[in-house]
N, C-alpha and C positions, 0 to 999 in steps of 0.2 A: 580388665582395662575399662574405666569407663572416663569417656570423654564429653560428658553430657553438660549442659549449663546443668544447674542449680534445677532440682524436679518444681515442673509448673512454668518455670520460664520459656521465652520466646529466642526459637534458632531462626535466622535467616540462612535459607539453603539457594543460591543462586550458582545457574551456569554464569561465570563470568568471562565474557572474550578479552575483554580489556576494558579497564574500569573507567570510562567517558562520562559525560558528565550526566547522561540518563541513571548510570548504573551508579554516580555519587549522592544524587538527590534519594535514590532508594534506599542507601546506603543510611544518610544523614537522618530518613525517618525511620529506621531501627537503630539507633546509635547505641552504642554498649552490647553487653551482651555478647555473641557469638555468630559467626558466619561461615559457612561452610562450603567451600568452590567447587563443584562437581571437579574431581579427577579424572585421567586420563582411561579407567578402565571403566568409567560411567558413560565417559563422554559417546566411549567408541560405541554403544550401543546404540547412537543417532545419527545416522549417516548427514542430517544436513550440518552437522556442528563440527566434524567430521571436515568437510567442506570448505568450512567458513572460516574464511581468509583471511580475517583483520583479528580471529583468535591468539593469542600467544598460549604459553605453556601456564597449565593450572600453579602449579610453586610460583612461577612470575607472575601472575594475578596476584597472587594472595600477598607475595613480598610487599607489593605496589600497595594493594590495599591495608596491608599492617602499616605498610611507611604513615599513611595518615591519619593512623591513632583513633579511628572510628569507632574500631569496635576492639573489645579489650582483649577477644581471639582470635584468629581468622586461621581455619586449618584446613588444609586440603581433602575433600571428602571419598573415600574409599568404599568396596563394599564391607568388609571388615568393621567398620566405623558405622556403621546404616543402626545396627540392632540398639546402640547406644543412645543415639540420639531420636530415635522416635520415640521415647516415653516424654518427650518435651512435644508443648507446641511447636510449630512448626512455621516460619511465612519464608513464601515462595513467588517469584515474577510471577502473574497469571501469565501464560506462555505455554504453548503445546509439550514442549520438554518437561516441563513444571510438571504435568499433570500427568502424565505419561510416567514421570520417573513418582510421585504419590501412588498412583496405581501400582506401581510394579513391586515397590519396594518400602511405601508406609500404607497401605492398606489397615483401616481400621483405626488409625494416629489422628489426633487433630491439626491438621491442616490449613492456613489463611492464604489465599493465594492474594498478590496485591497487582492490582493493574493501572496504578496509578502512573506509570511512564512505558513506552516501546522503549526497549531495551536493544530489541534486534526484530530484524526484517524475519519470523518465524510465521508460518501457516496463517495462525491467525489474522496477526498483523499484514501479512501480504494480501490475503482474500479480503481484509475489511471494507464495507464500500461508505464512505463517508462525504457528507457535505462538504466542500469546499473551504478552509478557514478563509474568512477576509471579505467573501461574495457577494454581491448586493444583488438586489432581487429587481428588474421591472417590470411591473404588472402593469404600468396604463401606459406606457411608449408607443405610441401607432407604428410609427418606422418599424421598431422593433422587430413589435408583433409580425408585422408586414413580410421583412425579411426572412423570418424563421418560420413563416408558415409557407413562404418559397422553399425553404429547404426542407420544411414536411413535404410537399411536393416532389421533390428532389429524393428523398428517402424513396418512397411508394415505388422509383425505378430500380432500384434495387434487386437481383436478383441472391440476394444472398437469405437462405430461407431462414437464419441466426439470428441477423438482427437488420434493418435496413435503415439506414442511415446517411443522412444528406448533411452537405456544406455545401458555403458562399464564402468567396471572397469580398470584402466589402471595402473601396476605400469611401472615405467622404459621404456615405448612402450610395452612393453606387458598385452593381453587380459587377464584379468580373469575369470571376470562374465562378461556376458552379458543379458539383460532383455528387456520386452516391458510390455507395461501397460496393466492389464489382469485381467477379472473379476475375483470374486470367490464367490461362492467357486471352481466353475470352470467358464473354459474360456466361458461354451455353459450358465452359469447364466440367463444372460442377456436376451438372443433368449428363453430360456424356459419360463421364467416368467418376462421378461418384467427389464426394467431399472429404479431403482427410478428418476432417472436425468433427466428423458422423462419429469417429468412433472411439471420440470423448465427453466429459461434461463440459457443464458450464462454467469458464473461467481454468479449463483445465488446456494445457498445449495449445493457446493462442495461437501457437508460430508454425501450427502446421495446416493454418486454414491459407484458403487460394485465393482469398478476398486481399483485395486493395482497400485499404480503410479511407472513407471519404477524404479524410482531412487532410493524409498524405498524398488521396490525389490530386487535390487543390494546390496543392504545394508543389506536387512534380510538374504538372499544367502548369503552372504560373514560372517555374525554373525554363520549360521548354519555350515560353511563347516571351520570356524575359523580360517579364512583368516583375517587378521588385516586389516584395511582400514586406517591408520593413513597412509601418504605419500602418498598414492596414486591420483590416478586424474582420475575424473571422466566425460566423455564423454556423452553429453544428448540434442538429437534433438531439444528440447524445452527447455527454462528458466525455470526451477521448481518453483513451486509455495508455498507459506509460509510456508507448514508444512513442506514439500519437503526439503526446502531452511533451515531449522533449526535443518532436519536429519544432512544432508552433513555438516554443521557446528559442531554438536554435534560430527560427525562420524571422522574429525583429515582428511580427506581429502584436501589435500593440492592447487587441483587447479582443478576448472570448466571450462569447454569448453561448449558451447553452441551453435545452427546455427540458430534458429528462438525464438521470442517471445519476451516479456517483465517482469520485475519484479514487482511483488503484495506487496501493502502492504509495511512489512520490509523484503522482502527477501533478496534484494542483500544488506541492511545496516546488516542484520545479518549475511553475508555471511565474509561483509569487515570485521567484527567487531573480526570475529575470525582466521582473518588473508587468510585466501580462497580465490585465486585471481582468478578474474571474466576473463574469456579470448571467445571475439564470432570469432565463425569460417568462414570466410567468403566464402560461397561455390559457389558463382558464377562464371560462369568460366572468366578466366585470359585473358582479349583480347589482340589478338596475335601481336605480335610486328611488324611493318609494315617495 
């Protein structure tokens, strides 16, 4: 049985959850030809796809994607099916499963991995740390400056040996709250018994650290002392990170400033999404005019 395109041609091999509009632009730039939707006894060999929720059944993917005539085959992929189609090229999501299932089972095959859209929230794409789409940059703001070098300030009291990290509240240039990220149930937590975060890396099991992240305690301080946070703008050493990033959004805060890091995940897209305009501060100093 051989179920191969034509020797020399190009297969697309994609995990498909359900074919959105990422997985039709990938779609539309292999058009013709043949595609192949990992099945059900591929899939099981990846516990997070496994998982993942917004999946349906490989036969319904492919009905879906034969409905719009993309590609002139679209057949569900098997191990059975594997020996026949690796004497073709091959394009694949660039995507941890992609390359994982190349390793395991076309080893030696020519291979294009394409990473021209996220297809799905996988490894890669979750760990990726990325600039900000939309950001504008201030580099000669005196205020600015002024304020985020209070919350480098504000970072220094930190007793979190990870990362130390300060906010400001700010309405109108004026301070309201200020914070740094601090154990609890006290700051001495951590030094008496130990930090659960010790005994991971970095960016691994965030949610089993003891810290209050500055930004949320800016937030819970301004809830308790019933100070409104809607308008206001918020000043934070570091790019808050996804839970962080979907307080500030929920909270009516109208404009982030930042001076180092990157954005996780969907932080700065939930950040744009609710109108929150991403602004980094650029704190190096101004070389002097000759």
């Amino acid at each position: 049985m051989n179920s191969a395109n034509k020797s020399g041609s190009k297969i697309l091999v994609a995990y498909v959850a359900s074919p959105h509009a990422g997985y039709l632009k990938l779609f539309r730039k292999h058009e013709g030809g043949m595609l192949y939707v990992l099945g059900k006894e591929l899939i099981s060999d990846f516990t997070p796809l496994v998982r993942n929720l917004p999946a349906v059944e490989p036969e319904e993917a492919a009905t879906m994607v034969r409905s719009l005539g993309i590609f002139d085959t679209v057949r569900v992929l098997t191990r059975e099916l594997i020996p026949f189609i690796g004497q073709n090229t091959l394009v694949m999501p660039d995507e941890d499963v992609s390359r994982a299932l190349a390793e395991k089972y076309f080893a030696g095959a020519a291979v294009e991995f394409d990473g021209s859209w996220r297809l799905r929230w996988d490894w890669q794409a979750t760990t990726h740390e990325r600039r900000p789409e939309g950001e504008r940059v201030v580099s000669v703001d005196t205020l600015n400056r002024e304020l985020m070098a209070k919350a480098s300030l504000e970072a220094q009291r930190s007793p979190d040996w990870w990362r130390q990290v300060g906010a400001l509240l700010v309405r109108n240039g004026t301070m309201l709250i200020v914070a740094h990220n601090t154990h609890k149930p006290s700051e001495q937590s951590a030094y008496l018994e130990g930090d659960p975060r010790s005994n991971f890396g970095p960016g691994q099991h965030i949610d089993a650290s003891l810290a209050l992240h500055a930004e949320a305690g800016v937030i819970a301080e301004a809830a308790r002392r019933g100070i409104a946070t809607a308008g206001c703008d918020l000043y934070v050493t570091t790019f808050p990170c996804p839970p962080c990033a979907n307080s500030i959004a929920a909270s009516g805060i109208r404009r982030l400033y930042y001076a180092d890091g990157y954005s996780l995940v969907a932080g700065a897209e939930t950040l744009n999404a609710y109108g929150v305009e991403i602004i980094r501060v650029d704190m190096q100093p101004t070389p002097a005019l000759v």
